[in-house]
C-alpha positions in Angstrom: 0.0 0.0 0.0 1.7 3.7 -1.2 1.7 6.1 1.1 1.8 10.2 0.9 4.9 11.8 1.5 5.2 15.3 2.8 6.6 18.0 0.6 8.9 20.6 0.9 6.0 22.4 1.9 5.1 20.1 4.5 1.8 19.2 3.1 1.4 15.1 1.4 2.3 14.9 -1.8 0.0 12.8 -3.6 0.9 9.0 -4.6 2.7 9.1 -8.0 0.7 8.7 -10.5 0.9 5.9 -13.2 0.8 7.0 -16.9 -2.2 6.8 -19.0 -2.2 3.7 -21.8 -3.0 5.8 -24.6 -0.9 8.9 -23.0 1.0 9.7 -26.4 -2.0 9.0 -28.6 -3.8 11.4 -26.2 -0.9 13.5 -26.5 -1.1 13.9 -30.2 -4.7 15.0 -30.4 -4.4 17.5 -28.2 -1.6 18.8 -30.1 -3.0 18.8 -33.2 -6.1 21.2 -31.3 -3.8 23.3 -29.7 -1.7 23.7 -33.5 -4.9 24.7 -34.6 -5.7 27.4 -31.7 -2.3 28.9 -32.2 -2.5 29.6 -36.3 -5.1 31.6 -35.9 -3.0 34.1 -34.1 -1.3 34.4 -37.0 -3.0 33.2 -40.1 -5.9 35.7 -40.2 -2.8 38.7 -41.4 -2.4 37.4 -45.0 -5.9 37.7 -45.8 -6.6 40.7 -45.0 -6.6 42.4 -48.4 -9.4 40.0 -48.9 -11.4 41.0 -46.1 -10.7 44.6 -46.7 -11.9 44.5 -50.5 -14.7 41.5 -50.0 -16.6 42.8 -46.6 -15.3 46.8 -47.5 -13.7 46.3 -44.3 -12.3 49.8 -42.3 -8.7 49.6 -41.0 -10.5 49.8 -37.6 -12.3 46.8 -38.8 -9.3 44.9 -39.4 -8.1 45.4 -36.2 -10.6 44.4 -34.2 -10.7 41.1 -36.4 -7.3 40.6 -34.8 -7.2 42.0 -31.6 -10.6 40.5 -30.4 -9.3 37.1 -30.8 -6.0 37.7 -29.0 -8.0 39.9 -26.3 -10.3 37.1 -25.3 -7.8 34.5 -25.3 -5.1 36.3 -22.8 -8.0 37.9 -20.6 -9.4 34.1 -20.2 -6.2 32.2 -19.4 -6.4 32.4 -15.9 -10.4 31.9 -15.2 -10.0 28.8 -18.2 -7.6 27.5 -15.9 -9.5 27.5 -12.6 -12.3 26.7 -14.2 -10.9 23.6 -15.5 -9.4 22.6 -12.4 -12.6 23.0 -10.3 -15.6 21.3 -12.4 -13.3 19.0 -14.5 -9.7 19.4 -17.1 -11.5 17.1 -19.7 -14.8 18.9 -19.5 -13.6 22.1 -20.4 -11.2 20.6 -22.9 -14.7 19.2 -24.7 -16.0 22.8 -24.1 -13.3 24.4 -25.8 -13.0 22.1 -28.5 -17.1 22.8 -29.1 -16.5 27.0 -28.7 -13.7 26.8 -30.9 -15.4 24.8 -33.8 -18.6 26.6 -33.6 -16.5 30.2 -33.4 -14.7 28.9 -37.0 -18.0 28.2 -38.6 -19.6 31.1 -37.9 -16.2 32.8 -38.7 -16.4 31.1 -42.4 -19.8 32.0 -43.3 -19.7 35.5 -41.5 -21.2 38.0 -43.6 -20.3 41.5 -42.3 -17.8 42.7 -40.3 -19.5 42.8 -36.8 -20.0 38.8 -37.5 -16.6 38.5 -37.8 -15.4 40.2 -35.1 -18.0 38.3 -32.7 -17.1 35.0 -33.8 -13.1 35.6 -33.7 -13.5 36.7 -29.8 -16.1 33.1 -29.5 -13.2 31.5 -31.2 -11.2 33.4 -28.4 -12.9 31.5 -25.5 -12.5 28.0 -27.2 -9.1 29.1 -27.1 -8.1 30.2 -23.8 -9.9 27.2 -22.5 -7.9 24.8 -25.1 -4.3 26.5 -23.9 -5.4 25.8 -20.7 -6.6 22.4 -20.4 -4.1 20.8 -22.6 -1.0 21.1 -21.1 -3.0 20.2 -17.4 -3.8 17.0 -19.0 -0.5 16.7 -20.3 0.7 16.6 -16.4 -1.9 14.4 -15.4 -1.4 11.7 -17.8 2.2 11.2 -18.3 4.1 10.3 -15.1 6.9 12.8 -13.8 10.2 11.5 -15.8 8.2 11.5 -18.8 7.1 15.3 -18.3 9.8 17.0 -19.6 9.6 15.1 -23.1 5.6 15.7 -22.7 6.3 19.3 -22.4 9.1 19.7 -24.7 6.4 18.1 -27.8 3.8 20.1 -27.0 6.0 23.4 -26.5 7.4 22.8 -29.8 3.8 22.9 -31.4 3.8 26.6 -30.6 6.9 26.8 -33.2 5.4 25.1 -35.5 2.4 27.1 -35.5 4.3 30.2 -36.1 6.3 28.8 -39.1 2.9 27.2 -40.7 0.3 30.1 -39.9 1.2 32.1 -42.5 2.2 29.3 -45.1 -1.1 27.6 -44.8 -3.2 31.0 -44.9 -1.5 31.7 -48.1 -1.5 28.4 -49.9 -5.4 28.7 -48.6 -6.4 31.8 -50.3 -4.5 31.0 -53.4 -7.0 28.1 -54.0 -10.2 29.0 -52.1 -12.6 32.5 -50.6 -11.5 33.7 -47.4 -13.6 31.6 -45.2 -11.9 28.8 -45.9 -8.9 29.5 -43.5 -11.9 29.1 -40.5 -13.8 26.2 -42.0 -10.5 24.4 -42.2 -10.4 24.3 -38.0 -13.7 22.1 -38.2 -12.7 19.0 -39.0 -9.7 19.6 -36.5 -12.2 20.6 -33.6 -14.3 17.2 -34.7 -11.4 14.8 -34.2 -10.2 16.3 -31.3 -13.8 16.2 -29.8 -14.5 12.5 -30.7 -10.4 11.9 -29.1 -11.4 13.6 -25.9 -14.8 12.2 -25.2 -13.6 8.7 -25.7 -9.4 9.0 -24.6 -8.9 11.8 -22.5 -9.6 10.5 -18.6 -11.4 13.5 -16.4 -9.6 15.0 -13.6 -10.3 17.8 -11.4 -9.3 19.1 -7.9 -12.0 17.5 -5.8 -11.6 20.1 -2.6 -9.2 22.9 -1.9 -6.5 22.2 0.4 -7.0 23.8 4.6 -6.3 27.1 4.2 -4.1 28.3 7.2 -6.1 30.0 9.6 -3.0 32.8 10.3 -1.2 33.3 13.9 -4.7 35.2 15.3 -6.9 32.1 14.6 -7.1 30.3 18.1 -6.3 26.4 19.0 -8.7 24.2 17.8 -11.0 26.8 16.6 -12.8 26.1 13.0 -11.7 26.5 10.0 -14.7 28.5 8.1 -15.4 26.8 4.3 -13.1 24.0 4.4 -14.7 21.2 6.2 -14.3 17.5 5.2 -15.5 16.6 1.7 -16.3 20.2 0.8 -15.3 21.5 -1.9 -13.9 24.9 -3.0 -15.7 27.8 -3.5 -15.5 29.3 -6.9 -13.9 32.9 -7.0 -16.0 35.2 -9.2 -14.3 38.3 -8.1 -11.1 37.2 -9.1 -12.2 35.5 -12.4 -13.9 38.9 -13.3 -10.6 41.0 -11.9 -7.6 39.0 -14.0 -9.7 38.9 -17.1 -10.3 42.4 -16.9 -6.8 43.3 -15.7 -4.8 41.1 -18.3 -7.4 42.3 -21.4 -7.0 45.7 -20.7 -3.1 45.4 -20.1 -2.9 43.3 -23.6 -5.0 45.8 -25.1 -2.6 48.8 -24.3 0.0 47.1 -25.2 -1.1 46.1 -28.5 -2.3 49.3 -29.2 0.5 51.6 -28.3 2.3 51.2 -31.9 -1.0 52.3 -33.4 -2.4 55.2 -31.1 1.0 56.4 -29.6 2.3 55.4 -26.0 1.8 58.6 -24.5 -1.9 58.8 -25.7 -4.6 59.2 -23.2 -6.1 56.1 -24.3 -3.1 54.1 -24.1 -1.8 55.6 -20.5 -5.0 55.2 -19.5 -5.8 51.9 -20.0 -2.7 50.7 -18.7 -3.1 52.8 -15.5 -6.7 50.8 -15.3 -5.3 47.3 -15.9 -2.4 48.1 -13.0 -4.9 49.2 -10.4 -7.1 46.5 -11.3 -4.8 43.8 -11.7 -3.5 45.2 -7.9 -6.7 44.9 -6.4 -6.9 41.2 -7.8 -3.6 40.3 -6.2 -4.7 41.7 -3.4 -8.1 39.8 -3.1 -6.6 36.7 -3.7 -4.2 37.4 -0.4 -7.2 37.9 1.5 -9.6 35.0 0.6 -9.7 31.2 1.6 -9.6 29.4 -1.9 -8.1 31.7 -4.5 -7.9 31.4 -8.0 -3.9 32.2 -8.1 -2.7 31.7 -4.6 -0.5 34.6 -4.0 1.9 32.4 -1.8 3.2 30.6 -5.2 5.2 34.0 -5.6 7.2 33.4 -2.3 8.9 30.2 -4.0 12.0 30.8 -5.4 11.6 28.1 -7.9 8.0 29.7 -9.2 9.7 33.2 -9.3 12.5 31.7 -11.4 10.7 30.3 -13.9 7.9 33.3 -14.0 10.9 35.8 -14.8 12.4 33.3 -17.3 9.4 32.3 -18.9 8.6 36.5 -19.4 11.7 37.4 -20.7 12.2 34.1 -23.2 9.0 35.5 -24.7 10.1 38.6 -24.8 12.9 38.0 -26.5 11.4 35.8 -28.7 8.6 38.0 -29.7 10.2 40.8 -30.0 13.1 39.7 -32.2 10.4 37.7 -34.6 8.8 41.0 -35.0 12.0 42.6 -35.5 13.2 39.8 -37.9 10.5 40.0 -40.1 11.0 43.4 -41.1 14.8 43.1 -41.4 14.0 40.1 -44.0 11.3 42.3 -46.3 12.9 45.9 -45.8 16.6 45.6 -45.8 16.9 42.0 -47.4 14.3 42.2 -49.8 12.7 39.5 -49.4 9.4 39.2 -50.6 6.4 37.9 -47.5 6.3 34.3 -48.9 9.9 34.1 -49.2 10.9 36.0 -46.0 8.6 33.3 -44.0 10.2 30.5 -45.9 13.9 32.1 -44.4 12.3 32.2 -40.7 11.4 28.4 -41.2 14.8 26.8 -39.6 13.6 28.6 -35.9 10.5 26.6 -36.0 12.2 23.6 -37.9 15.2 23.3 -35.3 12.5 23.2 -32.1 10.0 20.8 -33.7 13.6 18.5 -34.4 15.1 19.3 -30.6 11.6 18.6 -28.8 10.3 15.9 -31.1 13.1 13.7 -31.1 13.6 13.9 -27.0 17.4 15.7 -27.1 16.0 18.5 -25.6 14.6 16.7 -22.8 17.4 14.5 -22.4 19.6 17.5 -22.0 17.2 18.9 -19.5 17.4 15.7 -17.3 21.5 15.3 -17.7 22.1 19.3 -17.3 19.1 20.0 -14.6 16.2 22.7 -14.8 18.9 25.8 -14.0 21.5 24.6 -15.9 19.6 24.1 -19.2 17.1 27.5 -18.8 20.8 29.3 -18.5 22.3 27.3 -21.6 19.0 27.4 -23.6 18.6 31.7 -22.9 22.6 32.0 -23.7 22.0 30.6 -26.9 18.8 32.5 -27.8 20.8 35.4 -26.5 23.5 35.0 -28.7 21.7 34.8 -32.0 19.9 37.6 -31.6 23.0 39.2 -31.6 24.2 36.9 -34.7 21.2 38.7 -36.4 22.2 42.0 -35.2 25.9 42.1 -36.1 26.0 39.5 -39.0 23.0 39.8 -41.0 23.8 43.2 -42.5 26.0 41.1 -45.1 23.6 38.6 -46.5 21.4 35.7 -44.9 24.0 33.1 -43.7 24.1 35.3 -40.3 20.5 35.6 -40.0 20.6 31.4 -40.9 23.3 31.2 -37.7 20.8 33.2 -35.4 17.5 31.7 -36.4 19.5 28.5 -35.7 21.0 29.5 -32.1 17.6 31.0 -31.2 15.6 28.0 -32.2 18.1 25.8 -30.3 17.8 28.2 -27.0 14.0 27.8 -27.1 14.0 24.5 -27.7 15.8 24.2 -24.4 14.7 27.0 -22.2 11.5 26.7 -23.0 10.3 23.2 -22.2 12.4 23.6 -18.9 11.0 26.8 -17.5 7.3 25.5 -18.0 8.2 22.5 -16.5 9.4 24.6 -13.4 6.5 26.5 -13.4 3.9 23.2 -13.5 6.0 21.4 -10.8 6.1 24.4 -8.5 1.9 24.3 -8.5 0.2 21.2 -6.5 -1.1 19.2 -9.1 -4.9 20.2 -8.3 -4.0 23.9 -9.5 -2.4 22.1 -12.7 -5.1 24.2 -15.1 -4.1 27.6 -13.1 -0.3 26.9 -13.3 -1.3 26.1 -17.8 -3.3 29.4 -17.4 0.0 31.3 -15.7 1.8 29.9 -18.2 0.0 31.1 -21.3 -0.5 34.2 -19.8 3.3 35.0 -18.9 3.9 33.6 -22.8 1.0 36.4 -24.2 2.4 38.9 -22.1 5.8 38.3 -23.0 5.3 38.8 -26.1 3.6 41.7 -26.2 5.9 43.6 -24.7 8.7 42.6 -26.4 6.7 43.5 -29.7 5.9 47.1 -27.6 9.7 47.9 -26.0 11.6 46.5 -29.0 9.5 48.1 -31.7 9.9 51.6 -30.0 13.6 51.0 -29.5 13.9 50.8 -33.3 11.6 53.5 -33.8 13.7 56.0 -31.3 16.5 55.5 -32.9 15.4 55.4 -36.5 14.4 58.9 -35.8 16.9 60.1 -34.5 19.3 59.4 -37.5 16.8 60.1 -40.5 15.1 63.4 -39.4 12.1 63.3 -41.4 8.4 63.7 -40.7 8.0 59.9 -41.2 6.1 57.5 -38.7 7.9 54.5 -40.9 10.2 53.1 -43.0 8.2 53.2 -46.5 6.9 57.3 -45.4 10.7 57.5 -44.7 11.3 55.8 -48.2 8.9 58.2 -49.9 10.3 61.3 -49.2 13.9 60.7 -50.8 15.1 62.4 -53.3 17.4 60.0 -55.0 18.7 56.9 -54.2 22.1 57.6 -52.4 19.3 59.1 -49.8 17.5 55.8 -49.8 20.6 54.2 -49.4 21.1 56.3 -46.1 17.4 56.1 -44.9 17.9 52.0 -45.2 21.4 51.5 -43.9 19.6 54.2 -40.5 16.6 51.4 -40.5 19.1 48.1 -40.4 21.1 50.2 -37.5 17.6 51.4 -35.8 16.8 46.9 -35.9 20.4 46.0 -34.8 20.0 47.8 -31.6 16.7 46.9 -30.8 17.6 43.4 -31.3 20.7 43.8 -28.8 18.1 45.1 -26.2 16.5 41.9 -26.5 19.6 39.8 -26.0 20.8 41.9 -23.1 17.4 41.3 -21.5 17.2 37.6 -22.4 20.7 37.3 -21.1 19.5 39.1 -17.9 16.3 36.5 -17.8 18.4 33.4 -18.1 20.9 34.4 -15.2 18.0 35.5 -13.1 16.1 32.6 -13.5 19.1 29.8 -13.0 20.2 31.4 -9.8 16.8 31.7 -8.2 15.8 27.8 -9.5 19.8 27.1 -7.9 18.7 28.8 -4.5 15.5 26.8 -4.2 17.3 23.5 -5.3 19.5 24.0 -2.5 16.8 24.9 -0.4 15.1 21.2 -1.3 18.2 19.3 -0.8 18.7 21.2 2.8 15.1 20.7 3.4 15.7 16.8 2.7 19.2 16.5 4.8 17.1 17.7 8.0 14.4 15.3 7.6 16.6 12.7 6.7 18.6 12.9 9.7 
């Protein structure tokens, strides 16, 4: 008969659990749903001359088509989560699956532009709750030494979803209407429903662990709402605070390129996510069962991996952003071609993760060691593409090669530390923390690294231009050109060194505070041991 151990915590860990049959079968469904979640981030940008000429769509339009997706999705990561850990992982996985479908369809056959937008932020729900769900299933299914290769697979999806989105939306509208790049999720959401209804087993934090009564609570007194076999109150207030805080924080974020970050809208939206997003952390201090217990923050080892997982993203999205540009307007490179170029990022983390080296070199190396490595290496292309790429595409081929191989090892690693710092019956918050660190990550490295190049664009071309082609359009001959090009590769160099100094930073953060609470363990274990 097993028994519980205690934790470093001091609470019993649960029995460890035995891996599902079907696990990598399950594993490859879920996959496919989630592949299918994270195109649409991306594949709705090449077919947007359609929309704009077929629905007489208003640049306003178009970005609402975008952002309300996105803005659903991040706002929901957190409430998905909790949701799916109190009334059931493979519920809401089913429920997700079901939004998502029925948010394509409508999508497909939408006739008008309001239709559109209301079935991309449906689709947004499906999507937050798919995120979610599948990498808590993934830690309930697969035992712990098979976690990190769990993780590392379906980590790699999200490459491979940002190497295919735009290849697939184009080879789409070359052959069919617009629509098609929805309808195309519905056979997707079909499979994965049948594969979860009949695969995936259901699992769900039955009851919320004793809350600690505090110093002031007296011997043997009674401890309100968590009595045997009674299970944990749902938090509305803190569902309706993160969604509102992280929407409105994405939102400003997203918008600053576009409105200016010292707008009133801008500042002021970000003030309101701030206070609100304060006043959720605070409510979740002061209540018996929250959503995202605030204690999670006081272990080194969840600190670690927060900062890591931020700052990868940041980095990484970012630098894409960056990347992209460098390939079109200083490369010349047309779209098609400039995503074929970005392929060997994706390709080298699908071939890392897939193939288990990744993992392996996780297990050998340890979570520290291999976040440190992995950011070193994403670090240091970044500033391949910066220094090297200026003379042709074999240095932007060396970086998009050192970056994929960073991510393909920091990455996996730092979600692993994340997941295995959260008890396993807060496995859908600890999915939901980790999609939301990922979205805001991104963001901001697509915000601060964008106006880094667009600070110091203007300050060498000093011309009443907002961008590169305005710039462009006001030369008077081509040795000007010339200038105003060679000032936009310098303006992308520097941003992208900001991004490696700051991935740098993330990756020495991160390994010394996952070092401390190692050591912390293993002191932990001496004592008791003893």
């Amino acid at each position: 008969m097993s028994t519980a151990s205690p934790d470093r915590t001091g609470a019993p860990s649960l029995p460890q659990p035995q891996g599902h049959p079907q696990r990598w079968l399950i594993l490859g469904v879920i996959c496919l749903a989630q592949l299918t979640v994270l195109l649409d981030n991306t594949v709705l940008n090449v077919a947007i001359p359609s929309l704009t000429r077929e629905l007489h769509a208003a640049t306003s339009d178009i970005q609402w088509m975008i952002n309300a997706y996105s803005l659903v999705q991040s706002g929901l990561l957190l409430t998905a989560g909790s949701a799916a850990d109190r009334y059931g992982r493979k519920k809401m996985l089913i429920a997700g699956l079901a939004l998502f479908g029925a948010g394509s369809l409508v999508a497909g056959l939408a006739q008008s532009t309001g239709q559109l937008i209301a079935a991309r932020a449906g689709m947004g729900v499906g999507g937050a709750l798919l995120l979610t769900t599948t990498l808590a299933v993934v830690m309930q299914i697969f035992t712990p030494d098979e976690h990190p290769k769990a993780i590392g697979i379906w980590s790699a999806v999200s490459a491979l979803g940002f190497a295919t989105g735009p290849l697939i939306g184009g080879f789409v509208l070359n052959h069919f209407w617009w629509g098609a790049i929805f309808l195309i999720n519905l056979p997707v959401a079909a499979l994965g429903l049948v594969a979860a209804v009949v695969l995936v087993p259901e699992s769900k934090a039955a009851r919320a662990p004793r809350p600690d009564p505090g110093p002031a609570a007296a011997p043997g007194s009674p401890d309100p709402g968590s009595s045997p076999g009674r299970p944990d109150r749902p938090d509305l207030l803190g569902a309706l605070l993160s969604t509102v805080g992280m929407a409105a924080l994405v939102y400003a974020i997203i918008s600053g390129p576009t409105h200016g970050w010292a707008s009133a809208r801008v500042l002021g939206t970000a003030a309101a996510a701030v206070v609100v997003l304060a006043v959720f952390a605070r409510h979740e201090s002061r209540i018996p069962y929250p959503m995202l217990d605030m204690h999670f923050f006081r272990d080194r080892r969840f600190t670690g991996a927060v900062s890591g997982a931020v700052l990868i993203a940041f980095g990484m999205g970012g630098s894409l952003f960056l990347l992209t540009q460098h390939l079109q307007f200083v490369l010349g490179y047309g779209p098609l071609e400039a995503g074929l170029r970005t392929a060997p990022l994706a390709l080298t983390v699908v071939v890392l993760n897939f193939s288990g080296l990744g993992a392996r070199a996780t297990v050998k190396l340890g979570t520290p060691v291999s976040i440190l490595l992995g950011m070193v290496l994403l670090s240091g292309g970044l500033v391949s593409i910066a220094l090297l790429s200026e003379h042709g595409y074999t240095g932007t081929l060396l970086g998009l090669l050192l970056i994929g191989a960073g991510t393909a090892l920091a990455g996996p690693a730092m979600a692993h530390a994340i997941m295995s710092a959260i008890p396993p019956a807060k496995a859908g918050v600890g999915a939901g923390v980790n999609g939301t660190l990922a979205e805001f990550g991104n963001g901001l490295g697509v915000a601060v690294l964008g106006a880094v190049l667009t600070s110091r664009f203007a300050a060498l071309v000093p011309v009443a231009a907002t961008s590169l082609p305005a710039a462009l359009a006001t030369a008077h001959d081509g040795a000007e050109k010339d200038r105003i090009l060679d000032a936009y590769a310098s303006g992308l160099s520097t941003s992208q060194l900001a991004g490696a100094a700051a991935v740098l930073l993330g990756g020495v953060l991160a390994a010394a505070l996952l070092r401390r609470a190692e050591r912390a363990d293993s002191e932990v274990a001496a004592e008791a041991g003893a």
